[in-house]
BAPA-909586 format. One record per residue (C-alpha): residue number from 0; y, x, z. Coordinates in steps of 0.25 Angstrom, whole numbers, m for minus. Each point is the difference from the previous one (the first is absolute). Layout:
<atoms>
  pos     py     px     pz
  NUM      Y      X      Z
...
</atoms>
This chain:
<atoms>
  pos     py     px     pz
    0      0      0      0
    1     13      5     m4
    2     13      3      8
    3      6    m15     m7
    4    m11     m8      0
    5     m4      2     16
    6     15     m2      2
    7      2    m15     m5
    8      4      4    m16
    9     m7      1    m14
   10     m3     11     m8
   11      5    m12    m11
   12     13     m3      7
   13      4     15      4
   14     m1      4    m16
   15      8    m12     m2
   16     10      5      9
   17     14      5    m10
   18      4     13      3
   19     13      3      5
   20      6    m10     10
   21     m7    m11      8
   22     15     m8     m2
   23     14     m1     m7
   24      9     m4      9
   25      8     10     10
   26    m11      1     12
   27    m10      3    m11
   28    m13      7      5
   29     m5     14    m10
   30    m13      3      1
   31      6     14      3
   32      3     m8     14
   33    m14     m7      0
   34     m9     10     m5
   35    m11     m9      0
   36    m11     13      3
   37      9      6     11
   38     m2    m13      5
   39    m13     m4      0
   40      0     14     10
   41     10     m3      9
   42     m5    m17      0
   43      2     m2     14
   44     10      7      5
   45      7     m5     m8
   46     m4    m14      4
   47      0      2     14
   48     15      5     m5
   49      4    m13     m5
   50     m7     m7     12
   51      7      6      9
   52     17     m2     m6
   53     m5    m17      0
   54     m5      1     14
   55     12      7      4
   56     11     m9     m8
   57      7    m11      7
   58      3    m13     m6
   59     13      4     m5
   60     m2     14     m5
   61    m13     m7     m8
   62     11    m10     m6
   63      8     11     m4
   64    m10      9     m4
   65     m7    m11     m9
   66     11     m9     m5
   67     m7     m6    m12
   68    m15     m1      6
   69     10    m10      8
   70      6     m7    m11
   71    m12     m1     m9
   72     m8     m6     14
   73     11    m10     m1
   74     m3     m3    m16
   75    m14     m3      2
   76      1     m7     13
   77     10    m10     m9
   78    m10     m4     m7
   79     m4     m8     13
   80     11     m9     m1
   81     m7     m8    m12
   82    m11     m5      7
   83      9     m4     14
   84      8     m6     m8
   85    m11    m10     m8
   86     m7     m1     13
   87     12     m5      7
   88      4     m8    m12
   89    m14     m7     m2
   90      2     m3     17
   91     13     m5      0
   92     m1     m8    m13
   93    m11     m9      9
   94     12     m3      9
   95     10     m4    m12
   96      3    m12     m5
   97      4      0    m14
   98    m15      6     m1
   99     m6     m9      8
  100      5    m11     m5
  101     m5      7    m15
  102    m14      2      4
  103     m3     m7     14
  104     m7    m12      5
  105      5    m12      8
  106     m2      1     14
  107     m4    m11      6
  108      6      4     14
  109     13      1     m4
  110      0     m5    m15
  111      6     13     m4
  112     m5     10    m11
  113     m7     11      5
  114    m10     11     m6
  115    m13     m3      5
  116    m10      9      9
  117     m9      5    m12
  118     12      2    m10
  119      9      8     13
  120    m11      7      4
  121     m5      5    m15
  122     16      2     m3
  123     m1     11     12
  124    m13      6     m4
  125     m3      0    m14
  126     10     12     m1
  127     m8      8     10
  128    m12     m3    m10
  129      7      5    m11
  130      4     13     10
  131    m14      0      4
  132     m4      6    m16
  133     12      8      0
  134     m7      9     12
  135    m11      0     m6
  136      2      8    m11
  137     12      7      5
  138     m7     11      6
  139     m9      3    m12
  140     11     m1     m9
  141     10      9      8
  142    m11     11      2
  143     m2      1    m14
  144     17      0     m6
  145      9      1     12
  146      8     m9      9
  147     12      2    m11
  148     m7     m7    m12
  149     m7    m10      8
  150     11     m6      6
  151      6     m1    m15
  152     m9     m7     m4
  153     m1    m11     12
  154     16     m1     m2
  155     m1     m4    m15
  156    m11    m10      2
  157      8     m6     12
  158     11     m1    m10
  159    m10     m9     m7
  160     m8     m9     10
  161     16     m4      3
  162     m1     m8    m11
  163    m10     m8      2
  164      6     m3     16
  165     13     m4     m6
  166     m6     m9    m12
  167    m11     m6     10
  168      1    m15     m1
  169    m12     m5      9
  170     m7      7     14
  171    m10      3     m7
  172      8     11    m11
  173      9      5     13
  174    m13      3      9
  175     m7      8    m14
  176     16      6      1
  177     m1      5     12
  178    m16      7     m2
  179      7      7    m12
  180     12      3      9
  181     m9      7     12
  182     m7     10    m11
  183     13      7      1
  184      3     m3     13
  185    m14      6      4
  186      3     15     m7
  187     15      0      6
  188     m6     m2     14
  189    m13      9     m1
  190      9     11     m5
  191     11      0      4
  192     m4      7     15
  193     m7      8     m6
  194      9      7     m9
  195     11     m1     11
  196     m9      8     10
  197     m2      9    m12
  198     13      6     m3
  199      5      1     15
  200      0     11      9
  201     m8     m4     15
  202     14     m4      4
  203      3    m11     m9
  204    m14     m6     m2
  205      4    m11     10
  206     14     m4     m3
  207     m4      1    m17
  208    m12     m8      2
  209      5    m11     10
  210     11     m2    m11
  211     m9     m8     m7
  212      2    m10     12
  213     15      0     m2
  214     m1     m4    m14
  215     m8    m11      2
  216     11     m3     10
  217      9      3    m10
  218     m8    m11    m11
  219     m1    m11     10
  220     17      1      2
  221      1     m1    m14
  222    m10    m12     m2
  223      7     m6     14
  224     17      0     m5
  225     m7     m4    m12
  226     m7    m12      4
  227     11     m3     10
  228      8      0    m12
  229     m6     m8     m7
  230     m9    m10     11
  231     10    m11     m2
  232     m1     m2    m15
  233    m10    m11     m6
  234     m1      4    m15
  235    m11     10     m5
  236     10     12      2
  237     m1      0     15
  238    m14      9     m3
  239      2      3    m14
  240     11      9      4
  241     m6      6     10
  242    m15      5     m9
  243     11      5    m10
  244      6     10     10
  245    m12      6      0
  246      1      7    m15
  247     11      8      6
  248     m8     10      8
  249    m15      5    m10
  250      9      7    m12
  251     10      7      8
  252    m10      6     10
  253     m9      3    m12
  254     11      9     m5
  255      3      7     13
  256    m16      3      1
  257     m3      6    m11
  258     12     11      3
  259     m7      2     12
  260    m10     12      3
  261    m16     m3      3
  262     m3      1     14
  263     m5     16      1
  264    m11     m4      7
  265     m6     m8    m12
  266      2     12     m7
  267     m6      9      8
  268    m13     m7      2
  269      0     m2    m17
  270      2     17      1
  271     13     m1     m7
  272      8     10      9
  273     11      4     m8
  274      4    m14      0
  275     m2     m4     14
  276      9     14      2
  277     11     m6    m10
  278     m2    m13      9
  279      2      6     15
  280     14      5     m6
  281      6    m13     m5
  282     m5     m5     11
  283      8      9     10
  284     13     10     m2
  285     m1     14     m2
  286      0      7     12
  287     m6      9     12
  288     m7    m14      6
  289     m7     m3    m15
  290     m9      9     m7
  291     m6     m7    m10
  292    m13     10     m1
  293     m3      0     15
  294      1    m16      0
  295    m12      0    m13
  296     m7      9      9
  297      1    m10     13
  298     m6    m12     m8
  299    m10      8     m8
  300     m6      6     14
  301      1    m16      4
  302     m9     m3    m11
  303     m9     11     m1
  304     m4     m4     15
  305     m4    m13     m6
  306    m10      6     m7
  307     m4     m7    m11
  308      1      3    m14
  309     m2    m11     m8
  310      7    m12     m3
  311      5    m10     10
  312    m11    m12      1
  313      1    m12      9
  314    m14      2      6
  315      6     12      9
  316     11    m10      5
  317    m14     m5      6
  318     m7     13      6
  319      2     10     13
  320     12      2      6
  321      8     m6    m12
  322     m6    m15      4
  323      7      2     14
  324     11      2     m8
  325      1    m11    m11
  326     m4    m10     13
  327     13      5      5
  328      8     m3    m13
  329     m6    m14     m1
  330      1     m2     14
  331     15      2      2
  332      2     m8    m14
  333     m8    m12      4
  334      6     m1     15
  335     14     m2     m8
  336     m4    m15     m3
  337     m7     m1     15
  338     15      4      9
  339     10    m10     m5
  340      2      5    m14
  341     m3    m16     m6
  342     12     m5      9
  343     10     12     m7
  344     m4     m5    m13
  345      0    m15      2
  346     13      2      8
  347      9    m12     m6
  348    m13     m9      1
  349     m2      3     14
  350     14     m2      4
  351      0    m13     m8
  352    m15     m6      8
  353      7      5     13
  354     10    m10     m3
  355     14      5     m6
  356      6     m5    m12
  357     m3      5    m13
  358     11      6     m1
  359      1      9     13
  360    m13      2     m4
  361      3      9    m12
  362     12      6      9
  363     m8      4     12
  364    m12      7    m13
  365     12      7     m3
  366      5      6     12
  367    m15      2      3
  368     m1      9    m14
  369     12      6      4
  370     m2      6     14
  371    m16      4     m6
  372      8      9     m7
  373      8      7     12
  374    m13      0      7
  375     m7      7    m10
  376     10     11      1
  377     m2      1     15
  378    m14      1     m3
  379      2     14     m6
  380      7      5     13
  381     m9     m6      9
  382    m14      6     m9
  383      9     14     m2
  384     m1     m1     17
  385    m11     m8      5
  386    m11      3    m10
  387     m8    m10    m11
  388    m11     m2     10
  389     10     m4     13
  390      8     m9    m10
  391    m11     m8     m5
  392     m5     m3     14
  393     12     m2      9
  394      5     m8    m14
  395    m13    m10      1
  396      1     m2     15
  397     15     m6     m1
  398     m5    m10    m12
  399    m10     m5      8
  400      7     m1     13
  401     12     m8    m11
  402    m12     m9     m9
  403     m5     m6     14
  404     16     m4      2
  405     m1     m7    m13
  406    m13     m7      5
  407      6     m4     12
  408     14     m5     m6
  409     m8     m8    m10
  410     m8     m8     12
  411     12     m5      7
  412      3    m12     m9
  413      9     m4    m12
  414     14      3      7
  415     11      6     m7
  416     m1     13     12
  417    m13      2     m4
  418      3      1    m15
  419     10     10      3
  420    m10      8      8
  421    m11      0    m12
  422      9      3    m11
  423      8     13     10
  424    m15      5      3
  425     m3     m3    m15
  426     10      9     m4
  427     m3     11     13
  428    m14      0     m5
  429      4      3    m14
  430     11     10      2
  431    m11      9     12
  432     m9      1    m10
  433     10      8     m9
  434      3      9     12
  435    m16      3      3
  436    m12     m2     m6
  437      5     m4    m15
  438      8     11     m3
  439     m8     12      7
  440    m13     m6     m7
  441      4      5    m13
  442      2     15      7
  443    m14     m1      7
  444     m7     m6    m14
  445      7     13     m8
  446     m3     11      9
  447    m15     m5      5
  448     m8      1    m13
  449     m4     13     m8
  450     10      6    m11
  451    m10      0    m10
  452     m5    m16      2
  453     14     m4      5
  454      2     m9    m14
  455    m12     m7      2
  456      2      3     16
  457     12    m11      1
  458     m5     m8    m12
  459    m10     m3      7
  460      6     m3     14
  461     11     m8     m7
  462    m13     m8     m5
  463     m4     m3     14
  464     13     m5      3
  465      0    m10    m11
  466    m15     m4      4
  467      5     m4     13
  468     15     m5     m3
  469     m7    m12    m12
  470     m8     m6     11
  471     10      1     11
  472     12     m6     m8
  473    m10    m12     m1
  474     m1     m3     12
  475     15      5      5
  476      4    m12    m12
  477    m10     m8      7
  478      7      2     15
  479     14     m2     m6
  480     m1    m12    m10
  481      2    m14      4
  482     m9     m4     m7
  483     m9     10      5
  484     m2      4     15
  485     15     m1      3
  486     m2      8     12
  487     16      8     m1
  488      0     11      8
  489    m12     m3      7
  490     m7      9    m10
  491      6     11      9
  492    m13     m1      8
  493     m9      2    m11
  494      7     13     m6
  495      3      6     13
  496    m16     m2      1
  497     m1      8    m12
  498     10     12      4
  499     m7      3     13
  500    m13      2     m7
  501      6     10    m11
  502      9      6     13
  503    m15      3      7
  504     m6      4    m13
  505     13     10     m2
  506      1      7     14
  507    m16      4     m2
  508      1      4    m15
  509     14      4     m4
  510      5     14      0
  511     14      6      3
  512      5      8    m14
  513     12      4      6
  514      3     14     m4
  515    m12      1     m6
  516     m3      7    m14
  517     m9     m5     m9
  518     m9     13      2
  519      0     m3     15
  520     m3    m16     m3
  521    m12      6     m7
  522     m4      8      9
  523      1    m11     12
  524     m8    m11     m8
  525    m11     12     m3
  526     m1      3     13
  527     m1    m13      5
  528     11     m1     10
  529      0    m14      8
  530     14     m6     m5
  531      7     m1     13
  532     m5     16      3
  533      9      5    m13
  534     15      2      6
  535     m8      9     10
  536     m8      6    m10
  537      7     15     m5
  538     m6      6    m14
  539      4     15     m2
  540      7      2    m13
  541    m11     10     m6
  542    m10    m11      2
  543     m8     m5    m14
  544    m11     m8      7
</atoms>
């Protein structure tokens, strides 16, 4: 075995390497600089060079260090606007009227229109099902072209699946809509962490990847002024308008994408070296904190330790310590539906079955989106602190203490007192969940799986959420709709339920990343550390094993 095989690359990809410069631009990298045999000598050093300036970064030296790995974290994590934005769109279309009085069903009760269980609850879940494909082949597809060209191609078909949405004249046309819609939706989401942790130094990972959160803030604002806007109208324009908005985002993202560079990681594990050398300094700006060779160095050590040679398959998401691992994934993606996640997303229409107006409804969604947003961002400084795994938990404990309150101010009677109080601990609930377990998820989802199975790592964890998250949103419609269960904020009892079970399963199983490079996570998870063991838990920086 040669020096380039036994070090990640190809014998094919290395003589397809141009001589000269890895780059063009002014931090170009010359292969006199990353002599590729002096290298191969000097592998680990320096690795454990590289290793050693990320550990030592703090959060705002990183920022300055690597201003565009926090830009481009911010391109990619946009593209998780789209799907907040439809999701809260398909939610809050239940709750307004012009919509309802286009495609609902006399209510008896009340002799108002209203969509009827089966066609609310397959509004809500028939775009998970769409995202459920999307995951699916996300992971195969990014292992093979890269995160750049994949997420191209999901923004060109969202451009056309939008079609069908806003020419839709029945249920049935909106509900095959959203399916096409969450194809799309299914690669943003499954790639999107991924690539973010990609590109990062250890000090951003959490504030890049818990961005996602605040963009789907950020959507759910959007769809709330907008549907607030518009809640009042009675004509076909009150919806029409809002599907419409949603052409502004796929081609202007598409363009800034495919400017961006390949994550370097990808490249490395494809053995294109000179590239991933080329992407490290877009990445960051020249300087003594960034040296683009040593950082190739770091991940190809990462990756060699990973051992295998051959092509990412699913089957290993499913032996040894890499199961441990893909339960994590799965685990922390299904608990997102299990801890108060259906009442953030069904905001207005919790409001409106708690008892306000349709009107204060859509106000109170709004200020809900709104302050999601503000908590995100004290998310980052309270992961940056505290730690994913202390975050997650302590996150949990407060959602369930604030689900039971819901219970108990839905028992106490119709009153207007105890409308108040189940549509103030509605919007608690929502907001706490931005500040805990939803943002830091997506930091724990990117930095738990393997860097060579990441792809299909969190297109398979996102699947799991989606699994759990259709069936669940049947029965969340069931509790809420009049013509249902109608329990209000009773059904506080059953998801506070449902997060004390996910909190037990997490204090046993979930690890603490914080600090942690991804050779140290290897080497943790190979070693079979007990999770809550990990903070304490010191790995010498010459360790391969």
């Amino acid at each position: 075995m040669n020096d380039t095989e036994k070090y990640g690359g190809s014998p094919e990809v290395m003589s397809d390497v141009p001589k000269g410069t890895v780059g063009h631009d002014a931090q170009a990298v010359h292969l006199d600089d990353l002599d590729l045999k002096a290298h191969l000598t000097d592998y680990k050093a320096d690795a454990i060079e590289a290793e050693n300036a990320e550990h030592n970064m703090g959060v705002l030296e990183a920022v300055r260090a690597y201003p565009m790995a926090s830009f481009w974290a911010f391109v990619f994590s946009f593209t998780i606007i789209m799907e907040s934005y439809d999701v809260f769109l398909t939610g809050n279309f239940v709750a307004l009227p012009a919509f309802a009085n286009e495609y609902g069903e006399v209510n008896p009760a009340t002799g108002a229109k209203v969509i009827v269980t089966k066609w609310q609850s397959a509004l809500q879940c028939c775009g998970p099902l769409g995202a459920l494909i999307g995951v699916t082949i996300a992971g195969p597809i990014t292992s093979r072209i890269g995160y750049r060209y994949t997420f191209i191609g999901a923004l060109m078909l969202l451009n056309v699946f939008i079609f069908v949405f806003y020419y839709a004249h029945t249920m049935g046309v909106i509900v095959a809509s959203q399916i096409l819609e969450g194809i799309p939706w299914g690669i943003f989401i499954a790639n999107a962490p991924a690539y973010c942790s990609e590109i990062v130094p250890i000090k951003l990972r959490a504030p890049a990847t818990q961005m996602l959160q605040m963009f789907w803030a950020i959507g759910s604002i959007i769809v709330g002024a907008v549907t607030y806007r518009y809640n009042g109208r009675l004509d076909s324009s009150a919806y029409k308008i809002p599907i419409a908005l949603q052409w502004m985002f796929p081609t202007p993202l598409a363009i800034l994408i495919f400017c961006a560079p390949e994550s370097p990681w990808w490249l490395v594990r494809k053995g294109r070296l000179e590239e991933a050398a080329h992407s490290v300094a877009r990445l960051g700006r020249k300087s003594r904190l960034l040296n683009p060779k040593e950082s190739v160095a770091m991940m190809r050590r990462v990756i060699d330790l990973e051992t295998s040679q051959k092509s990412p398959s699913p089957i290993e998401l499913f032996k040894g310590v890499d199961l441990y691992r893909t339960l994590i994934v799965c685990g922390v993606y299904a608990a997102q539906n299990l801890a108060g996640n259906l009442i953030a997303n069904q905001a207005v229409y919790f409001f409106e079955q708690a008892g306000v107006s349709t009107n204060t409804a859509f106000a109170l969604g709004l200020i809900t989106s709104a302050l999601q947003m503000i908590f995100v961002m004290l998310s980052w400084v309270l992961t940056s602190y505290f730690g994913r795994r202390a975050i997650y938990l302590w996150g949990t404990a407060w959602l369930i203490v604030l689900l039971i309150a819901t219970g108990i101010a839905g028992s106490v009677g119709k009153s207007n007192a105890a409308s108040l109080a189940q549509a103030s601990l509605g919007l608690i609930v929502a907001v706490m969940f931005t500040a805990g377990p939803a943002p830091v998820s997506y930091s724990i989802i990117a930095e738990t799986s393997a860097i060579r199975l990441r792809p299909l790592t969190t297109g398979i964890g996102r699947g799991a959420y989606y699994i759990v998250n259709i069936p669940c949103i049947f029965l969340s419609s069931y509790m809420l709709n009049p013509t249902g269960g109608d329990l209000g904020g009773k059904c506080g009892y059953v998801w506070a339920g449902t997060a004390l079970a996910t909190w037990v399963v997490a204090y046993f199983f979930l690890p603490e990343y914080k600090g942690r490079s991804y050779r140290e996570i290897d080497i943790l998870f190979k070693r079979h550390v007990p999770a809550p063991k990990w903070s304490k838990t010191i790995i010498n920086v010459e360790d391969d094993e």
